[in-house]
KEVO-806990 format. One record per residue (C-alpha): residue number from 1; residue in three letters; x, z, y. Coordinates in nm, 4 decimals. Layout:
residues N
- NUM/ALA/X/Z/Y
...
//
This chain:
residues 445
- 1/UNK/8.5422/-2.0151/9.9723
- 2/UNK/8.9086/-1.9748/10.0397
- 3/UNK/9.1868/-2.0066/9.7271
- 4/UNK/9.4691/-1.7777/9.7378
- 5/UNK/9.7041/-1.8172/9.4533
- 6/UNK/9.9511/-1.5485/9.2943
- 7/UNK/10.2682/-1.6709/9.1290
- 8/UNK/10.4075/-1.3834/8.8975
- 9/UNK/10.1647/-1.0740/8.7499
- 10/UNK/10.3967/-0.8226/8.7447
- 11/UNK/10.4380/-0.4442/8.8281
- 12/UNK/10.5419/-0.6148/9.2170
- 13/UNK/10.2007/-0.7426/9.1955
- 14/UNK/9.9596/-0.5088/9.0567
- 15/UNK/9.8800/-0.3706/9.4147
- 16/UNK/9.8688/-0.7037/9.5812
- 17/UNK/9.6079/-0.8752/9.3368
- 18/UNK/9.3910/-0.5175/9.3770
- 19/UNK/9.4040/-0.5859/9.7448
- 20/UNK/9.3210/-0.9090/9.7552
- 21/UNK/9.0263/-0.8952/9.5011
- 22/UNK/8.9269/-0.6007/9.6823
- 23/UNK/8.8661/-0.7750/9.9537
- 24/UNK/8.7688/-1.1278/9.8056
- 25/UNK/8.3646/-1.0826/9.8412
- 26/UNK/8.3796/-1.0057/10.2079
- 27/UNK/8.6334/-1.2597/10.2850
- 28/UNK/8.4946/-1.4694/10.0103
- 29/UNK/8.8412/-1.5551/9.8457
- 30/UNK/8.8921/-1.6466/9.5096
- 31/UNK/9.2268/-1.5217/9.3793
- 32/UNK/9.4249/-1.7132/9.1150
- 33/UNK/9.6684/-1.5635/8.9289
- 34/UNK/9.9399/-1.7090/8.7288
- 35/UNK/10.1941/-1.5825/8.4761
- 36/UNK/10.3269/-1.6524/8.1548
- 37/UNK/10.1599/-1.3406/7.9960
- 38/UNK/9.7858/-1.4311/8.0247
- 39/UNK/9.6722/-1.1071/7.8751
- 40/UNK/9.9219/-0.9345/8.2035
- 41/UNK/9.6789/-1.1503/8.4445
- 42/UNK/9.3968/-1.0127/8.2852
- 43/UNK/9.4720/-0.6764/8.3106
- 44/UNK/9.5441/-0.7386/8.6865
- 45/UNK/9.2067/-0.9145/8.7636
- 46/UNK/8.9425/-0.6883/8.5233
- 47/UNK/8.6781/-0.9392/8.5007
- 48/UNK/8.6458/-0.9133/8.8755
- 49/UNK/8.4092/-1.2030/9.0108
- 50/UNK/8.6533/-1.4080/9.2348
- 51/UNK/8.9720/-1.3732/9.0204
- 52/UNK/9.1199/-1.6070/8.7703
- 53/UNK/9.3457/-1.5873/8.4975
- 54/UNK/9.5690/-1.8805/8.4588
- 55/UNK/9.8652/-1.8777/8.2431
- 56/UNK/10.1431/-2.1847/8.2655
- 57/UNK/10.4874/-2.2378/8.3441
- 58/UNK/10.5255/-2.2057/8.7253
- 59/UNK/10.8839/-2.3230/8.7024
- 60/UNK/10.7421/-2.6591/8.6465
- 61/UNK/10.6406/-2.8588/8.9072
- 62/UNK/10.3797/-3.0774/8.7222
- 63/UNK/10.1840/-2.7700/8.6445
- 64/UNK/10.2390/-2.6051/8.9772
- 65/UNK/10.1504/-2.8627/9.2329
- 66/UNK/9.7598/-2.9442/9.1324
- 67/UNK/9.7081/-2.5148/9.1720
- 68/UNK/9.9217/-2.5238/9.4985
- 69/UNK/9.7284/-2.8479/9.6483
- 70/UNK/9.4050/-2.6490/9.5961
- 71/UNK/9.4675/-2.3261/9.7277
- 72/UNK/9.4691/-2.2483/10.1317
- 73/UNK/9.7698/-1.9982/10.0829
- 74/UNK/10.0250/-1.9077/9.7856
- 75/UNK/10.1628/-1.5457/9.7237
- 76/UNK/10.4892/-1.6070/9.5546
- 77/UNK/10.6145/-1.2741/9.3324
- 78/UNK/10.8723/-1.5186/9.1561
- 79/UNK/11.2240/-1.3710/9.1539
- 80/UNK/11.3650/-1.5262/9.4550
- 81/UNK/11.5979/-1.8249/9.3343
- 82/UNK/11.2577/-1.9537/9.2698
- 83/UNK/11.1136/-1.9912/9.6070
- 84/UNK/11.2179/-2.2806/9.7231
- 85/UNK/11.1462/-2.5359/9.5041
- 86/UNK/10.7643/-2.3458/9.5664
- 87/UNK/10.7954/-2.3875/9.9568
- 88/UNK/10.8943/-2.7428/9.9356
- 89/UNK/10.5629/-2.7684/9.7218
- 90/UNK/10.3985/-2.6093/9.9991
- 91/UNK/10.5279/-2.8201/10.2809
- 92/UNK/10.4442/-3.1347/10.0746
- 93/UNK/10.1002/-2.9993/10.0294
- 94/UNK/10.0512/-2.7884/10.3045
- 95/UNK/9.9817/-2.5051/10.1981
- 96/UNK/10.0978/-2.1553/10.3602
- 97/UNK/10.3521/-1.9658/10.1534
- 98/UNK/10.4320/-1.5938/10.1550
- 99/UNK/10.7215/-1.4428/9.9655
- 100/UNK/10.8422/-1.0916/9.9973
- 101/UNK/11.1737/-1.1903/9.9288
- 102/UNK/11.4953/-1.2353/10.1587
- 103/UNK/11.5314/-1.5413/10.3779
- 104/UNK/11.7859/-1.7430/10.2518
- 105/UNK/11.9501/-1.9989/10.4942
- 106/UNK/11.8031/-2.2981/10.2416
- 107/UNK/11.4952/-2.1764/10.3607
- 108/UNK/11.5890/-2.1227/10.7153
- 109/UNK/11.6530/-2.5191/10.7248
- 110/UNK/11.2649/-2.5922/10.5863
- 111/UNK/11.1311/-2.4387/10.9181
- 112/UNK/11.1280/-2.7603/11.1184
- 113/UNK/10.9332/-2.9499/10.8313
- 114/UNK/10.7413/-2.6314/10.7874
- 115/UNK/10.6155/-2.6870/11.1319
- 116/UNK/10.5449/-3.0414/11.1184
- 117/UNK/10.3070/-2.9477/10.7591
- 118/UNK/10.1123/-2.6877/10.9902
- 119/UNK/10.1659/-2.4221/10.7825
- 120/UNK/10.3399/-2.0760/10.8194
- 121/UNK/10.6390/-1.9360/10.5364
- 122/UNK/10.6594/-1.5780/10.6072
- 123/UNK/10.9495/-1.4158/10.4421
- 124/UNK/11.0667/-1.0546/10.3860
- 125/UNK/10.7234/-0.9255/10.3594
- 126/UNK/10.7783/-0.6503/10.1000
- 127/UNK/10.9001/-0.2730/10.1679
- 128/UNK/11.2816/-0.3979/10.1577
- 129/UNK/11.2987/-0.6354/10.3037
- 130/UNK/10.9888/-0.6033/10.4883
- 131/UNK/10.8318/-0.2667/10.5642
- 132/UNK/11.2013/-0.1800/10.7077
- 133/UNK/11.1910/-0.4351/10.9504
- 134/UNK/10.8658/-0.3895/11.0873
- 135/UNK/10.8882/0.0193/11.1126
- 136/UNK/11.2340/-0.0226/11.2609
- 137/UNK/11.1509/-0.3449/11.5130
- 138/UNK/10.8108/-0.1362/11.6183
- 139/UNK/11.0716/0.1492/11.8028
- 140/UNK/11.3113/-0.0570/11.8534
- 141/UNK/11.0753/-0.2924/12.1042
- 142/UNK/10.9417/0.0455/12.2431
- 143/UNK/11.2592/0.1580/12.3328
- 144/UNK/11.3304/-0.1741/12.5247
- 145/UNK/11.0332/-0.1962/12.6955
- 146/UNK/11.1196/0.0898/12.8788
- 147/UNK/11.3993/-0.0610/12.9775
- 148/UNK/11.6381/0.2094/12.7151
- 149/UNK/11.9628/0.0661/12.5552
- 150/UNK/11.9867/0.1016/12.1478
- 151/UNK/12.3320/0.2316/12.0749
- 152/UNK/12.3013/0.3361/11.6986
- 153/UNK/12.1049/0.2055/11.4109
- 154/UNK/12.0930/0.3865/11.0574
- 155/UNK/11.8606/0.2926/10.8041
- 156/UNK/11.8267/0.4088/10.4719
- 157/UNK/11.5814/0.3262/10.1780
- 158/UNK/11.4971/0.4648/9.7765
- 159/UNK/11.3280/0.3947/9.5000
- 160/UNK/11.2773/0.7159/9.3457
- 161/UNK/11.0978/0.9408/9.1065
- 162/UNK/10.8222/1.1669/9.2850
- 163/UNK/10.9494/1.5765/9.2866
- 164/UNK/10.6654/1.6631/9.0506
- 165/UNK/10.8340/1.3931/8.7970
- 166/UNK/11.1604/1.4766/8.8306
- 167/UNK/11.2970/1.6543/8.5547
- 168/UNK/11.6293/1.5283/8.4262
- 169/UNK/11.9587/1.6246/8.5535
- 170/UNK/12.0778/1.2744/8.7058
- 171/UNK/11.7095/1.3282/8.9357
- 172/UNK/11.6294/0.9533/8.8901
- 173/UNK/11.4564/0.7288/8.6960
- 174/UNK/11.4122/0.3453/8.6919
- 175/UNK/11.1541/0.2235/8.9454
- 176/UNK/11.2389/-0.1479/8.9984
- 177/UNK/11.4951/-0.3456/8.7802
- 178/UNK/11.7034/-0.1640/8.5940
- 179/UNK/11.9694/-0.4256/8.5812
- 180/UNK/12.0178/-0.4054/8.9710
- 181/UNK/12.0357/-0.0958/8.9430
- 182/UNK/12.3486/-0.0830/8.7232
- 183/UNK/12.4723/-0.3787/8.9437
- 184/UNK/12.4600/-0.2297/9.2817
- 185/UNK/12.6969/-0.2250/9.4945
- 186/UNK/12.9170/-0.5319/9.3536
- 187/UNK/12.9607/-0.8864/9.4843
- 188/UNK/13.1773/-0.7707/9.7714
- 189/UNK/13.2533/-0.4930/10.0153
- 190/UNK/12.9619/-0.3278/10.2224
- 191/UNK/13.0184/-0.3813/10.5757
- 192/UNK/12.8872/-0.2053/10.9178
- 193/UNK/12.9872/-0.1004/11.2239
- 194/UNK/13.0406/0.2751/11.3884
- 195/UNK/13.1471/0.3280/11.7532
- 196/UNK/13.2218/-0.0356/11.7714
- 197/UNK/13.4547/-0.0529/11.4997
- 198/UNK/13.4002/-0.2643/11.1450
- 199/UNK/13.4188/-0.0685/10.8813
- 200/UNK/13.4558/-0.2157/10.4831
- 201/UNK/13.3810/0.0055/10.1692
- 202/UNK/13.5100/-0.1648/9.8697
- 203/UNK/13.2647/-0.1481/9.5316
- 204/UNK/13.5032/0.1017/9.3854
- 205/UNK/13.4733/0.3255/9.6920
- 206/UNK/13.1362/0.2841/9.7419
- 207/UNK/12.9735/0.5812/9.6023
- 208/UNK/13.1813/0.8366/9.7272
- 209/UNK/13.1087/0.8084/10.0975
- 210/UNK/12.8428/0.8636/10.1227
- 211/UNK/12.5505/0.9997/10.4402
- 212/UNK/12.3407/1.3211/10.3698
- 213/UNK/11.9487/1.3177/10.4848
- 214/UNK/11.6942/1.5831/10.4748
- 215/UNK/11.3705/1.4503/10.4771
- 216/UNK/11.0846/1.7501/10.6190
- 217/UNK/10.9645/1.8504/10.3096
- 218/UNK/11.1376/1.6732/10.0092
- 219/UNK/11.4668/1.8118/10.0664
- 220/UNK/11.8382/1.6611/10.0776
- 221/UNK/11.8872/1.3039/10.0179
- 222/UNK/12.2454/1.0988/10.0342
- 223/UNK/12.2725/0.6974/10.1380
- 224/UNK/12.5530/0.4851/9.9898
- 225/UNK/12.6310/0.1963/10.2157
- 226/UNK/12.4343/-0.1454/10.1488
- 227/UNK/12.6550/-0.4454/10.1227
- 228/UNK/12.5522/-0.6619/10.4109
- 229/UNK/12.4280/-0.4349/10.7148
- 230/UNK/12.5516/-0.6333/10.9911
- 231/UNK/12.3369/-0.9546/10.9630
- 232/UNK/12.0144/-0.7160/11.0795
- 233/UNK/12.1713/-0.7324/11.4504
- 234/UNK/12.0057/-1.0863/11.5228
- 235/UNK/11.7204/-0.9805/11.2753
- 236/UNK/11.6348/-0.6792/11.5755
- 237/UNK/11.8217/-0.8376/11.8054
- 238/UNK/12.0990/-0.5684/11.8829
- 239/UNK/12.3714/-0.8182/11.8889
- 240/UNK/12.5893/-0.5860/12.0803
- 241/UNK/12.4964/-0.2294/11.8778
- 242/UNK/12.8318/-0.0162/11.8301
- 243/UNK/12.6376/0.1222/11.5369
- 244/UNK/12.4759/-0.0359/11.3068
- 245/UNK/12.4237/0.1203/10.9141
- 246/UNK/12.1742/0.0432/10.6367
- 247/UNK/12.1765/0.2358/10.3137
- 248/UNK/12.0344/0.3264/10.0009
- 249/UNK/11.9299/0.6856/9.8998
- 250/UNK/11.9478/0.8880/9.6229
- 251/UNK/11.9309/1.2616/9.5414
- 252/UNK/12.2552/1.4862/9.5623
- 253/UNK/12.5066/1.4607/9.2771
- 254/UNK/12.3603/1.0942/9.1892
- 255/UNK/12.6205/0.8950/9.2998
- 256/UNK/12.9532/1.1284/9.2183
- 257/UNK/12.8425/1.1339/8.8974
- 258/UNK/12.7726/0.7242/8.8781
- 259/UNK/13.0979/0.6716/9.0294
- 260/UNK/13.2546/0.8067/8.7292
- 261/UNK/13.0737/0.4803/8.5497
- 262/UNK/13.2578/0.2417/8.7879
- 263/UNK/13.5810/0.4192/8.7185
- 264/UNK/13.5433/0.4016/8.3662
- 265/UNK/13.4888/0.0380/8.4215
- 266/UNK/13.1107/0.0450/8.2344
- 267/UNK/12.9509/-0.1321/8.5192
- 268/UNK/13.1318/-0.4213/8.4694
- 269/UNK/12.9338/-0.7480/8.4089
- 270/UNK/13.2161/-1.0296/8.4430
- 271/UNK/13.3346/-1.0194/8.0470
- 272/UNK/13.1274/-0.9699/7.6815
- 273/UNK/13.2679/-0.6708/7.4888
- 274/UNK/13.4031/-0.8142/7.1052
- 275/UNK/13.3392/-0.6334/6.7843
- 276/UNK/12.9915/-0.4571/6.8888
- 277/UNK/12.8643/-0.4621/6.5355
- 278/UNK/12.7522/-0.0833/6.4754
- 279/UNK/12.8088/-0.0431/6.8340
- 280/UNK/12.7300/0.3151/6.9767
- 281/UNK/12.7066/0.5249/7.2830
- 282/UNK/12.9867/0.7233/7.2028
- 283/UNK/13.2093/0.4133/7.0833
- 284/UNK/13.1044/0.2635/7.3635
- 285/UNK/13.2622/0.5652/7.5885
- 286/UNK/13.5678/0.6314/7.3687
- 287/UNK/13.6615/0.2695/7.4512
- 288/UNK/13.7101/0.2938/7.7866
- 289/UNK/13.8975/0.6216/7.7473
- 290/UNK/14.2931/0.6451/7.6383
- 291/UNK/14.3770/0.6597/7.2647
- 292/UNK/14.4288/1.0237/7.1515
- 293/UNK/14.4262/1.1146/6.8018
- 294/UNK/14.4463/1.5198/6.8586
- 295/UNK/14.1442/1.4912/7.0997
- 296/UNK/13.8033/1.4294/7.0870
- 297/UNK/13.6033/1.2029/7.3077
- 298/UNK/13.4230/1.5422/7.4492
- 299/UNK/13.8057/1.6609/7.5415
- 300/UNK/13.9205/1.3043/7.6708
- 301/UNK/13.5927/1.2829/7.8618
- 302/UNK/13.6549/1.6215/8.0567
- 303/UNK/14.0211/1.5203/8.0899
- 304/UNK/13.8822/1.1971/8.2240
- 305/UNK/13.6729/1.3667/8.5158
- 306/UNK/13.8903/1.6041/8.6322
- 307/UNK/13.8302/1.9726/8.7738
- 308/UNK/13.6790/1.7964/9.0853
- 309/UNK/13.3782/1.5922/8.8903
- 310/UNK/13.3797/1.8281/8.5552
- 311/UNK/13.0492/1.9784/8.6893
- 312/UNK/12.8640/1.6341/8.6068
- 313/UNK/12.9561/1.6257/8.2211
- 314/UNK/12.6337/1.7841/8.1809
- 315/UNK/12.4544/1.4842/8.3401
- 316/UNK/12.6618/1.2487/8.0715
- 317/UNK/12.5855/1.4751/7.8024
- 318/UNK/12.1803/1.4219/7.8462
- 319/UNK/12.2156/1.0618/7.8575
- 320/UNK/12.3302/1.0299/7.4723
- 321/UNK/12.7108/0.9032/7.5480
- 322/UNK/12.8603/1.1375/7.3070
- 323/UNK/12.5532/1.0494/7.0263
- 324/UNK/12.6919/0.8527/6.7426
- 325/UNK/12.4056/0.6764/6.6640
- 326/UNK/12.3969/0.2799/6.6426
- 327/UNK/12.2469/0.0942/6.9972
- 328/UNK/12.0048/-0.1813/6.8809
- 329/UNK/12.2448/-0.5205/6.8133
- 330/UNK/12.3459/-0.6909/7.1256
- 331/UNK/12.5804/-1.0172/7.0707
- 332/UNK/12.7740/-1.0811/7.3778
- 333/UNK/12.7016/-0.8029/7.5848
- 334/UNK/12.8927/-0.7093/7.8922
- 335/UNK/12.9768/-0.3505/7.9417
- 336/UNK/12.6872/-0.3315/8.1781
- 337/UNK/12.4194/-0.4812/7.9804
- 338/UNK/12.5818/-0.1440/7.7188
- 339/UNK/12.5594/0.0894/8.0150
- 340/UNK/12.2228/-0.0390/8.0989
- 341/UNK/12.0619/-0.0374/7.7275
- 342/UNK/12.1762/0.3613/7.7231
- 343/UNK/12.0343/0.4248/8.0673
- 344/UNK/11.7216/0.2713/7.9906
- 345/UNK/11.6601/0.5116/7.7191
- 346/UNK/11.6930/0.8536/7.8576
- 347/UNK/11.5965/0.6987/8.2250
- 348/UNK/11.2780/0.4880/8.2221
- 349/UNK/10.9265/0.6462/8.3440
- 350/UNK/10.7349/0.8561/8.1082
- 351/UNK/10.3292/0.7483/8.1040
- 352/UNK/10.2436/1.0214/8.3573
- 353/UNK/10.5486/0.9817/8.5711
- 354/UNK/10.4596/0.8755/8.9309
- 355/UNK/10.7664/0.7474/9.1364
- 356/UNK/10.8385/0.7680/9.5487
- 357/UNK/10.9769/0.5301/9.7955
- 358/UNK/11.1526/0.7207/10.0692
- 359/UNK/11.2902/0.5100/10.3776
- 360/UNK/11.4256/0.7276/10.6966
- 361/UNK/11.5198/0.5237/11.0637
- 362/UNK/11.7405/0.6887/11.2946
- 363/UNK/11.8122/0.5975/11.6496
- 364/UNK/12.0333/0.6613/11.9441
- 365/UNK/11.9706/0.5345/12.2547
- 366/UNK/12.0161/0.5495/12.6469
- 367/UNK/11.7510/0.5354/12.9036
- 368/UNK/11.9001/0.6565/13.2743
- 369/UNK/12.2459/0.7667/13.2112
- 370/UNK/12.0068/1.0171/12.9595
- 371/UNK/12.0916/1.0106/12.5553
- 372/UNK/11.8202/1.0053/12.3038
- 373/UNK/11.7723/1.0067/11.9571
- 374/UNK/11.4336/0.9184/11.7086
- 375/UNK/11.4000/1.0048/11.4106
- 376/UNK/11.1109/0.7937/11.2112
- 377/UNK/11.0378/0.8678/10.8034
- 378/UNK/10.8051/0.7279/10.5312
- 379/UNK/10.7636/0.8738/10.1788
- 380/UNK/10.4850/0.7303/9.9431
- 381/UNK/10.3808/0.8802/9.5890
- 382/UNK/10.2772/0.6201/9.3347
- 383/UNK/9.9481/0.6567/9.2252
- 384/UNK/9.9921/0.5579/8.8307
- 385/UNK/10.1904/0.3577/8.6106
- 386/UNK/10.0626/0.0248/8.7278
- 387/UNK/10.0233/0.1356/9.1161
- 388/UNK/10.3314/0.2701/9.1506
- 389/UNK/10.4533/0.3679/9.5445
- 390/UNK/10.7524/0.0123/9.4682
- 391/UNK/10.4428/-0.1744/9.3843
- 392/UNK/10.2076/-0.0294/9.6577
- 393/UNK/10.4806/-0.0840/9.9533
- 394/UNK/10.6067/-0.4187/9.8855
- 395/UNK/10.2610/-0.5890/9.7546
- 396/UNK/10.0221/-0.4446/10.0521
- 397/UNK/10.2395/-0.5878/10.3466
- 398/UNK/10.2161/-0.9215/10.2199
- 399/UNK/9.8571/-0.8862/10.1164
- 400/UNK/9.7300/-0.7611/10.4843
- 401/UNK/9.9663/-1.0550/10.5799
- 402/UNK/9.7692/-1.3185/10.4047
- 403/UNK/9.4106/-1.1863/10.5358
- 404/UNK/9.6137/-1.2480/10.8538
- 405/UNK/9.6513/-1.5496/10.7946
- 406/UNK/9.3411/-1.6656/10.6009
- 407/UNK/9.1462/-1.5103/10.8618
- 408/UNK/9.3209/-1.6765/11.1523
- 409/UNK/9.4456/-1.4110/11.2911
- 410/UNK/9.8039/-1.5279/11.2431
- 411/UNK/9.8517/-1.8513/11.3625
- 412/UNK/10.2559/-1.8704/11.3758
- 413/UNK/10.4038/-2.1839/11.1976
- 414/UNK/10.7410/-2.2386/11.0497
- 415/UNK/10.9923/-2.0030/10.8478
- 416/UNK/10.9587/-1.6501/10.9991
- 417/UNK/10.9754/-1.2928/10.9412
- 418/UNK/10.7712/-1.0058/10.9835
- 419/UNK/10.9530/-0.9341/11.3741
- 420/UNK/10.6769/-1.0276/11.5760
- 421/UNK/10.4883/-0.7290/11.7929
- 422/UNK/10.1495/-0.9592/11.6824
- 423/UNK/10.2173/-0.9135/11.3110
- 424/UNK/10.3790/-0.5658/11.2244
- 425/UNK/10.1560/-0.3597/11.4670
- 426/UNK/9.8117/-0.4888/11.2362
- 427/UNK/9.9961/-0.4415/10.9276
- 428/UNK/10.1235/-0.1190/11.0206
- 429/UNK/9.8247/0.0206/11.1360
- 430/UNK/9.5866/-0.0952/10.7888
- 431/UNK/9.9064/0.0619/10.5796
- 432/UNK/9.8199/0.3829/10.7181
- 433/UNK/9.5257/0.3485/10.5478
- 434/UNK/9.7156/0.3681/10.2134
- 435/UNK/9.9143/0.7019/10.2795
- 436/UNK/10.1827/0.4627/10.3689
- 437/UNK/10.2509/0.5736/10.7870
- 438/UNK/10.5697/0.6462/10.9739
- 439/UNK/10.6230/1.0147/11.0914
- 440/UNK/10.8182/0.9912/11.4316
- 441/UNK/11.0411/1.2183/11.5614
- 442/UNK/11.2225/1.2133/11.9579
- 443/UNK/11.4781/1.4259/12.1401
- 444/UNK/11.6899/1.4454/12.3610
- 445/UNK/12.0591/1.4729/12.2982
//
């Protein structure tokens, strides 16, 4: 019997662990899983037969190693700062190592020693990084095979909340992290390129340029620039690519209304906010507006948006920010960890929400002096609270990816990614399986 273990139980995992128990009689696996919250690991595994519930600090290398020498291959759901002390582990005990997190170039260096261990770290085996690369690399390979040029590369991806769940004004809810969430966008301008020329969107700029989508059948969707689209050209090797774009997507009005946070200057993380005793959402809000002592905060707030954006103070009504009533204490709070507790409130799934992760490829290309364009889309409906669509796309990719493995049907060594023809084409195929398939779209321009 073969030992897979999980690092990390949580909502990123519950569709993983399903898989992979799913599958342990015929593949005779047993699948440990560890996390801190031992009654979390039980709910994952449900008495099944090959899973066990372990509960320690994985942080801590003394109580890591003996579980990572016995196992043929770790699944690491850690948050990703974590990984590497984990694949040094591995290499040390060689053991194979997933994580569906970016590569980082720490990592990058371990693929040498990886090699020499004999065992495989596949990286950026999730939806985002993950799914992305292998949808886009699939028609992206096609295209060159026939001997066609890529010109332009857009890519856009969401968490969402499904259409039959949507039902407040701001058409979102939380589906991953809140906090990076409130966060996104900052740590530097995003950066692409269009018609050969580098563009830069500064954070402050950022959500009002924006791309409109329709997506055949669930309607118009707009994509705010990520922050780092130009490293992807040696990922899918278009080196040369005039265009080059990745995005996130959210409904319309989303992101003119958010933009009025960053203006405000409530997304702010770098400083703690004194004298928060009694703090509340409307305290919160009237600090960031100019003193007026003949208007209230309603009239400073609709002031503060102008005629252009006054159609959103609807949206900032619903969320509470003119309610007087007292947020729970927070001591030392930034004006985003403020922002975030309000969101979280009037934002976060209700029991029989589902949610929906849309991602939408488009391509130019040239084949014989002749222009083309494809068009290639993916939207998944959670099933429930604990198989949501986020947990569904980035758990299943690196659970087919492990049977691929395990089963010796992957027998790459080193650091890698999910970019070989070898690896996406089985994963993408088995995904289908899951309502989770690519609808393709070609013409000619």
């Amino acid at each position: 019997m073969k030992t897979i273990l999980v690092l990390g139980a949580g909502l990123s995992a519950s569709s993983l662990i399903r898989y992979l128990l799913e599958n342990s009689v015929s593949h005779k696996w047993q699948v440990r899983v560890v996390d801190r919250d031992i009654d979390l690991v039980k709910s994952k595994i449900n008495d099944h037969i090959n899973g066990v519930s372990l509960s320690f600090n994985v942080l801590n290398a003394d109580d890591r190693r003996p579980e990572i020498e016995s196992a043929d291959i770790v699944i690491s759901m850690l948050p990703a700062r974590f990984h590497l002390d984990v694949a040094k582990d591995c290499i040390d005990l060689k053991t194979n190592l997933i994580t569906p997190s970016y590569i980082s170039p720490e990592m990058k260096a371990l693929d040498q020693a990886a090699k020499n261990a004999g065992i495989i770290i596949m990286n950026e085996i999730g939806v985002d990084p993950g799914l992305d690369h292998m949808s886009a690399i699939k028609i992206i390979d096609e295209i060159k095979s026939k001997g066609g040029k890529v010109t332009s590369f857009k890519s856009f991806c969401g968490g969402l909340i499904a259409p039959e769940s949507d039902n407040n004004p701001w058409n979102y809810k939380f589906t991953w992290n809140p906090r990076n969430v409130v966060l996104a966008g900052q740590g530097g301008a995003a950066c692409f390129k269009r018609n050969n020329q580098y563009k830069y969107i500064p954070y402050n700029r950022l959500f009002g340029r924006l791309d409109l989508l329709n997506v055949d059948g669930f309607g118009a969707f707009v994509g705010y620039a990520n922050r780092d689209s130009l490293s992807y050209r040696e990922t899918y090797g278009l080196e040369d690519i005039p265009t080059i774009f990745r995005g996130t997507l959210r409904r319309p009005g989303y992101c003119k209304a958010w933009d009025v946070f960053i203006e405000l200057g409530m997304t702010d993380d770098t400083y703690a906010l004194v004298n928060t005793e009694g703090l509340t959402p409307r305290k919160f809000l009237n600090a960031y507006l100019p003193y007026n002592a003949n208007k209230t905060v309603e009239d400073k707030f609709r002031d503060f948006l102008r005629p252009e954006r006054i159609e959103n103070y609807g949206r900032f009504e619903w969320l509470g920010l003119f309610e007087d009533e007292p947020l729970l204490e927070m001591e030392n709070a930034t004006p985003a960890q403020v922002l975030q507790k309000i969101l979280v409130a009037k934002l976060s799934l209700d029991p029989q929400d589902k949610d929906m992760l849309v991602m939408v490829h488009q391509f130019e290309y040239v084949l014989n002096n002749e222009k083309y364009a494809i068009s290639s889309h993916m939207v998944n409906i959670g099933e429930d609270q604990m198989y949501t669509s986020m947990s569904n796309t980035v758990g299943l990719p690196a659970a087919i990816c492990a049977k691929m493995i395990l089963t010796g049907e992957l027998k790459k060594k080193g650091v890698t990614l999910p970019v070989q023809k070898d690896i996406y084409i089985p994963i993408l195929k088995e995904l289908e399986e899951f309502n989770i398939r690519f609808v393709e779209l070609e013409m000619a321009l």
